[in-house]
matplotlib code that plots the C-alpha trace (Angstrom):
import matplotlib.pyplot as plt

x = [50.8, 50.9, 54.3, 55.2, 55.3, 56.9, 59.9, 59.9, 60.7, 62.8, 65.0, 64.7, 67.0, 70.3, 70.3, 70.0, 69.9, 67.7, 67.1, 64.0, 61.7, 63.4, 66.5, 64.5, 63.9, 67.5, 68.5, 65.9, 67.3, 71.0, 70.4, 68.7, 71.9, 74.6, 73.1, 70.6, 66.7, 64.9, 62.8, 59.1, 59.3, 60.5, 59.3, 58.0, 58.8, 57.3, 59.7, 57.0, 59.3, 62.7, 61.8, 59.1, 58.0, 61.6, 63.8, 66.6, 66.9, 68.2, 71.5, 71.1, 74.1, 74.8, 71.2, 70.5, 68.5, 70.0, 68.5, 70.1, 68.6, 69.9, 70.0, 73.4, 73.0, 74.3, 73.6, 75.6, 72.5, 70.3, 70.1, 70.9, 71.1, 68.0, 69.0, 66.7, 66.7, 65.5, 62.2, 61.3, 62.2, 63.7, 66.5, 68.8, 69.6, 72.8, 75.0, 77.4, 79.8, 83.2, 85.3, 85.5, 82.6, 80.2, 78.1, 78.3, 76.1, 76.5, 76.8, 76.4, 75.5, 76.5, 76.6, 79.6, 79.7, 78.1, 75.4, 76.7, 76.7, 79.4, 78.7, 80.8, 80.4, 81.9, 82.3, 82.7, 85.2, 84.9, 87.7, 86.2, 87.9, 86.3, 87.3, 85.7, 85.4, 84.4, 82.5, 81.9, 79.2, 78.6, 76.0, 74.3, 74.6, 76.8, 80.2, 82.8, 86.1, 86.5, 88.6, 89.6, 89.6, 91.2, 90.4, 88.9, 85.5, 83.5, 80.9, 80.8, 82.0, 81.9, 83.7, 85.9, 86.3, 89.3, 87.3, 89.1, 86.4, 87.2, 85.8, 85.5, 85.6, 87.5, 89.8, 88.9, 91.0, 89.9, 87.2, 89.1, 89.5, 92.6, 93.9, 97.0, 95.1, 93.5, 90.2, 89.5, 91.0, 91.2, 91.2, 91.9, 90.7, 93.7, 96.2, 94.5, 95.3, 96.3, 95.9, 95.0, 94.0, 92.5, 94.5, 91.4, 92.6, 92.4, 88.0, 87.8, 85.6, 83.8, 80.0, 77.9, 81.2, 84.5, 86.4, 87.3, 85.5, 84.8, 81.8, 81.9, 78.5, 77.3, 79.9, 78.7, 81.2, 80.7, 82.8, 82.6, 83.9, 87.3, 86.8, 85.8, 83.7, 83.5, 81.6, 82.9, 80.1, 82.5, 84.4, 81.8, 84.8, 83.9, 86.7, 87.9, 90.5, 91.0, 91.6, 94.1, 96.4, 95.5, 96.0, 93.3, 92.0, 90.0, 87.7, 85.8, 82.0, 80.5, 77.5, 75.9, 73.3, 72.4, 72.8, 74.8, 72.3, 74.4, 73.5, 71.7, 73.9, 75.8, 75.1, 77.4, 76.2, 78.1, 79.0, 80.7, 78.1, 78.1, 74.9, 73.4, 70.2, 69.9, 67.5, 67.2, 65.6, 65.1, 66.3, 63.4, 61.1, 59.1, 60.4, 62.1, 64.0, 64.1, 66.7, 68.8, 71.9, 74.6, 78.3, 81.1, 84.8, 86.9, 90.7, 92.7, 89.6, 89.7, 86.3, 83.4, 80.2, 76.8, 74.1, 70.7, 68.7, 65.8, 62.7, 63.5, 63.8, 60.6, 60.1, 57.6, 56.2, 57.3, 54.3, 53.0, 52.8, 55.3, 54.0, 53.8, 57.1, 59.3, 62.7, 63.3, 65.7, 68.7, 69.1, 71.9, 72.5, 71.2, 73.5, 72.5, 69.4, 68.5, 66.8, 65.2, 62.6, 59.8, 56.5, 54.2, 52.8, 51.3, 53.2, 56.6, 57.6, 57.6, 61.1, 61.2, 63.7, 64.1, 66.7, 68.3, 68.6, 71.3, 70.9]
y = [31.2, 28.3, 27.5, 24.6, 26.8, 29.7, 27.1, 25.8, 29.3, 29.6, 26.9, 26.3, 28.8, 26.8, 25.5, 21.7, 18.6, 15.8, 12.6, 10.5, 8.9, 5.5, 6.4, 7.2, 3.3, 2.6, 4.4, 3.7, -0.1, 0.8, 2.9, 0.4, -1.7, 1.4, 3.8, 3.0, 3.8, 6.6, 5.5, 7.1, 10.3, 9.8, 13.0, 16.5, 19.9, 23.6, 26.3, 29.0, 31.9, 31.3, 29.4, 31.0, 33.8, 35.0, 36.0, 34.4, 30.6, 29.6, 27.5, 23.7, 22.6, 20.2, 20.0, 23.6, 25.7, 29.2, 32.3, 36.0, 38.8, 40.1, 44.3, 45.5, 46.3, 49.2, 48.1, 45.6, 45.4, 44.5, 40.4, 39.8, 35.8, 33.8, 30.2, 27.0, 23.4, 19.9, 20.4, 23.7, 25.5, 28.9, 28.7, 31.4, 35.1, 35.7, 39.5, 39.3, 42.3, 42.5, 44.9, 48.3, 47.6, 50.7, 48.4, 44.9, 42.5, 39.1, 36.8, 32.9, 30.9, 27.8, 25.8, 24.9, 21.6, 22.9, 25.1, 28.1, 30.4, 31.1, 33.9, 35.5, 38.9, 42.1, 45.1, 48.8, 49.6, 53.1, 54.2, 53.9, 50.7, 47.6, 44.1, 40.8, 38.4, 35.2, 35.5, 32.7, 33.3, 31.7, 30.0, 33.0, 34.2, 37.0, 37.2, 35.5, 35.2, 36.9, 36.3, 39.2, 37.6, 41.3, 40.3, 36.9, 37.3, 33.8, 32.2, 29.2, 28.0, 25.0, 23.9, 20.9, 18.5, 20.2, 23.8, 24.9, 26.9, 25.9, 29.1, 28.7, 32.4, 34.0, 37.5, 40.5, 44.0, 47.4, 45.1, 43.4, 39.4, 38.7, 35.5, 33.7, 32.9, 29.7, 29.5, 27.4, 27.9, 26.8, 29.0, 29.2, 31.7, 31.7, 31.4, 32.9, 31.8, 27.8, 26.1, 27.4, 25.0, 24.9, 27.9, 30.2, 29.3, 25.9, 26.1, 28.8, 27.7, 29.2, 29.6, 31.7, 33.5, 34.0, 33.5, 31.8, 32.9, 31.8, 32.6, 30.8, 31.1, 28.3, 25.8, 24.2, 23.0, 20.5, 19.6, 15.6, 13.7, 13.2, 15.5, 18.6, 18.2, 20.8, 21.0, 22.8, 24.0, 25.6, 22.9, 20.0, 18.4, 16.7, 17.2, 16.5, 17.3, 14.7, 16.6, 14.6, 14.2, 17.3, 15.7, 17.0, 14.9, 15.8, 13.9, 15.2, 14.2, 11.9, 14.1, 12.0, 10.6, 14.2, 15.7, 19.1, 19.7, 21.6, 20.8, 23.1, 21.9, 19.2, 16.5, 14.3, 11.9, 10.8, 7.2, 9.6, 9.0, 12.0, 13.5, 16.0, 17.0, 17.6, 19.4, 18.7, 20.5, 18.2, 19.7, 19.1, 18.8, 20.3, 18.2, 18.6, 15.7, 16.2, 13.9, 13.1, 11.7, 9.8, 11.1, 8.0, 8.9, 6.2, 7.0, 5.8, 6.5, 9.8, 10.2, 10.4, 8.6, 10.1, 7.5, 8.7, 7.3, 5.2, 6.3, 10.1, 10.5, 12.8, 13.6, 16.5, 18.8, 22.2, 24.2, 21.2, 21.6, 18.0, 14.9, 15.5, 13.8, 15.2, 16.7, 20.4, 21.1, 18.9, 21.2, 18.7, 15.9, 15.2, 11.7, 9.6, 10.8, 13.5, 16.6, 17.5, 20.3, 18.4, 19.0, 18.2, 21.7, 24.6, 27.0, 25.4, 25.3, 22.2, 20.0, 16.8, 13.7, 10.4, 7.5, 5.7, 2.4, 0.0, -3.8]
z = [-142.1, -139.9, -137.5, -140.3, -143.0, -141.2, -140.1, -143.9, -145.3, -142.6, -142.7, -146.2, -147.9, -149.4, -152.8, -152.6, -155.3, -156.6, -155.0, -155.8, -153.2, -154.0, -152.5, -149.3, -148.7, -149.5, -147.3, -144.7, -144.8, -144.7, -141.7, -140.2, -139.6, -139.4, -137.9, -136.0, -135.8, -133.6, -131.4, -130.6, -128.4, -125.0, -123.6, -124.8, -122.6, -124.1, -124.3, -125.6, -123.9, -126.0, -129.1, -130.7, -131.6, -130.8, -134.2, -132.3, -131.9, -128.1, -127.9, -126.4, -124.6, -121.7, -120.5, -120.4, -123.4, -123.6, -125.0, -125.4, -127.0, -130.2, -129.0, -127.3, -123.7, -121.9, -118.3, -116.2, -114.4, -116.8, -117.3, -120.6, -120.9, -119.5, -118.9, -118.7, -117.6, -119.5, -118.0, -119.0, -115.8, -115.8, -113.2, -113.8, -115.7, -116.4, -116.2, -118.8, -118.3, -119.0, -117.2, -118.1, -120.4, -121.7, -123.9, -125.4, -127.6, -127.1, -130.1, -128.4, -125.4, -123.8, -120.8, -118.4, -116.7, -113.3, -115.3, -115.2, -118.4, -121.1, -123.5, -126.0, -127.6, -128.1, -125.9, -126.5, -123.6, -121.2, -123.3, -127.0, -127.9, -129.0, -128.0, -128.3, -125.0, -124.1, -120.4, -117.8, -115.0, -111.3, -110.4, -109.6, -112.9, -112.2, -114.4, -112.6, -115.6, -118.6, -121.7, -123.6, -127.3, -129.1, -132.9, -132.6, -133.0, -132.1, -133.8, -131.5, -128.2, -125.9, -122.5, -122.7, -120.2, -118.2, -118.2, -121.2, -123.7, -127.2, -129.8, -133.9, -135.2, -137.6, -136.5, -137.8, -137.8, -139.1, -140.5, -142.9, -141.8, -141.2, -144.1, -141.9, -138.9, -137.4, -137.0, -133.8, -130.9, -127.6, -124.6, -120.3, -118.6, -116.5, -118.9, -122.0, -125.5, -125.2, -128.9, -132.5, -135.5, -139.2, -141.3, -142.6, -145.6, -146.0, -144.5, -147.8, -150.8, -153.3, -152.8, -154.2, -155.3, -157.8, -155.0, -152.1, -149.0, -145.6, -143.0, -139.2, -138.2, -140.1, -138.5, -135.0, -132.7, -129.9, -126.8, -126.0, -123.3, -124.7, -128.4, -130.1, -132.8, -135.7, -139.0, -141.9, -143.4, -146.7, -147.2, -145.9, -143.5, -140.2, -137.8, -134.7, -131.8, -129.3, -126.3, -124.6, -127.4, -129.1, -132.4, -135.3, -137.7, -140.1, -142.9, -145.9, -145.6, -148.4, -149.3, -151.9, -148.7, -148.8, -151.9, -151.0, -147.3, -144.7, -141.1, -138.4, -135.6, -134.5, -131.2, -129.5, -127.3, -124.0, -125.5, -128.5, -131.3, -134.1, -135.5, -137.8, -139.7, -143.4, -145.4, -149.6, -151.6, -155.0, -158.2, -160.5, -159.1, -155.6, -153.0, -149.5, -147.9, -144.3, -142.3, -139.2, -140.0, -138.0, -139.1, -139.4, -139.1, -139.1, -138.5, -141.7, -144.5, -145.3, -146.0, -143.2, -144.3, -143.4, -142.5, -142.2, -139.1, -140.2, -139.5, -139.8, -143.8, -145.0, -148.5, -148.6, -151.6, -151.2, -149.6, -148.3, -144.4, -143.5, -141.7, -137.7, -136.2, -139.0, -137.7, -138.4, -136.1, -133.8, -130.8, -129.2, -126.6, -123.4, -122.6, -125.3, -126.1, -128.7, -128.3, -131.5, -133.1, -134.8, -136.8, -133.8, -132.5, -133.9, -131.9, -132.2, -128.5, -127.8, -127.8, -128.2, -126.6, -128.6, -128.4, -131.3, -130.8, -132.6, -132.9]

ax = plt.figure().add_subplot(projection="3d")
ax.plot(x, y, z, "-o")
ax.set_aspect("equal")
plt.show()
């Protein structure tokens, strides 16, 4: 099986609606003037030791590709986060080791302003207890300042501007998850606990159920220069804390562009720009609509608009290996420019920077 199809099955799993190949050129030519059209590929760098064949994708933020392994660990000697740079150069491991820990697994990466490493996971403590954490490193790599979570496990985490690490989880107890609680919250590592937003309750829907449930792995968040970012992947919302006001707002996301597609991951460039890829699956017939899409909150209009980026719509027949250039993945920012996964190499290492340019 070649690395297109293996990435097809792979990414292909939700259950997704019509949209003919007609709609593609309308939306091609609305793009155009709202959001924009990518531009030809900028630059290519390989990443053959932490993309593929690894079962675990690597986290993209602020520059940096991020790659942990999925097994716990039981030595604080033993590297367990392997960081690298925009141009493919390993430049530093990372010792994530809480206090007092026996063992730990670590669940996600990112990147802090200077490059060091964030990492959040759970430990088994020396005394038999469990909590979960949220780690910083030096530049060294070593652990530096740890956040003892308790119950809130993280799915997601990014630093803010001011150093504060914002985490979108759920809490668990006794492994039952815990109803009246917030689900995003905002973190020092001096001071602990700062903020908490969005009641579990109201990100609940029903999928694939009878009732109301809620999952955070499927929901990226993003720290901006002066917002987080978060996609509700139950609820489809787009929403956003400005972090100097700490006002939320949040906006239900028009999906009719994409007909029911939930995003991989979530990019915000430095001049604030919102972005997102789709995948469709057409009802009907065997079709996949592959897509990078700009996401348009306006304060006062409750609902965002998505606006797919011309020149990146793909309508492909299911089995059929797509067109080289076609988007599979958005990995994040780098400034303005985009770092995306596309259908260019057999082995699937290689990353891939484009602009999108505006008239």
């Amino acid at each position: 099986m070649s690395f297109p199809e293996k990435i097809l099955n792979a990414l292909l799993g939700a259950t997704l609606a019509f949209c003919l190949p007609a709609c593609v050129s309308a939306q091609e030519s609305a793009a155009a003037a709202d959001a924009g059209k990518i531009s030809q590929t900028l630059r290519t760098v390989a990443y053959p030791e932490i993309i593929y064949p690894h079962e675990i994708l690597p986290d993209w933020d602020r520059g940096y590709f991020l790659h942990h392994d999925i097994e716990e660990h039981f030595s604080p000697d033993t590297p367990n986060v392997t960081m690298w740079d925009a141009n493919g150069k390993h430049v530093r491991d990372g010792l994530i080791w809480p206090p007092d820990a026996a063992s730990l697994r670590i669940r996600r990466t990112a990147a802090t302003r200077e490059g060091a490493i964030l990492a959040t996971g759970w430990a088994i403590l020396q005394d038999g207890s469990v909590t979960n954490f949220i780690a910083k490193t030096d530049l060294a790599g070593h652990t530096a300042q740890v956040i003892k979570t308790d119950s809130f496990a993280t799915a997601h985490l990014c630093e803010a501007e001011d150093g504060s690490v914002w985490a979108f989880g759920e809490e668990v107890k006794d492994g039952e998850a815990q109803k009246e609680s917030d689900v995003l919250h905002q973190y020092s590592f001096e001071k602990g606990l700062l903020h908490s937003y969005l009641p579990r309750r109201s990100v609940e829907a029903i999928v694939r159920s009878k009732i109301p449930w809620f999952e955070p792995s499927g929901s990226p968040v993003r720290c901006g220069k002066d917002k987080v970012s978060v996609y509700l992947s139950f609820t489809d919302e787009y929403t956003e804390v400005d972090t100097s006001s700490f006002e939320l707002k949040r906006w239900k996301l028009d999906m009719t562009a994409v007909r029911q597609g939930e995003p991989h991951d979530l990019a915000v460039t430095e001049d604030g720009r919102v972005y997102a890829t789709f995948n469709d699956k057409a009802t009907g017939k065997s079709e996949i609509i592959w897509g990078l899409y700009q996401i348009k909150a306006e304060t006062g209009n409750p609902i965002a608009r998505l606006l797919p980026v011309a020149g990146t719509i793909e309508v492909v027949e299911r089995g059929k290996v797509p067109p080289p250039g076609t988007i599979f993945w958005l990995w994040g920012a780098d400034g303005n420019q985009l770092v995306l996964w596309r259908a260019d190499e057999p082995d699937g290492s290689l990353v891939s920077w484009v602009d999108v340019t505006h008239n």
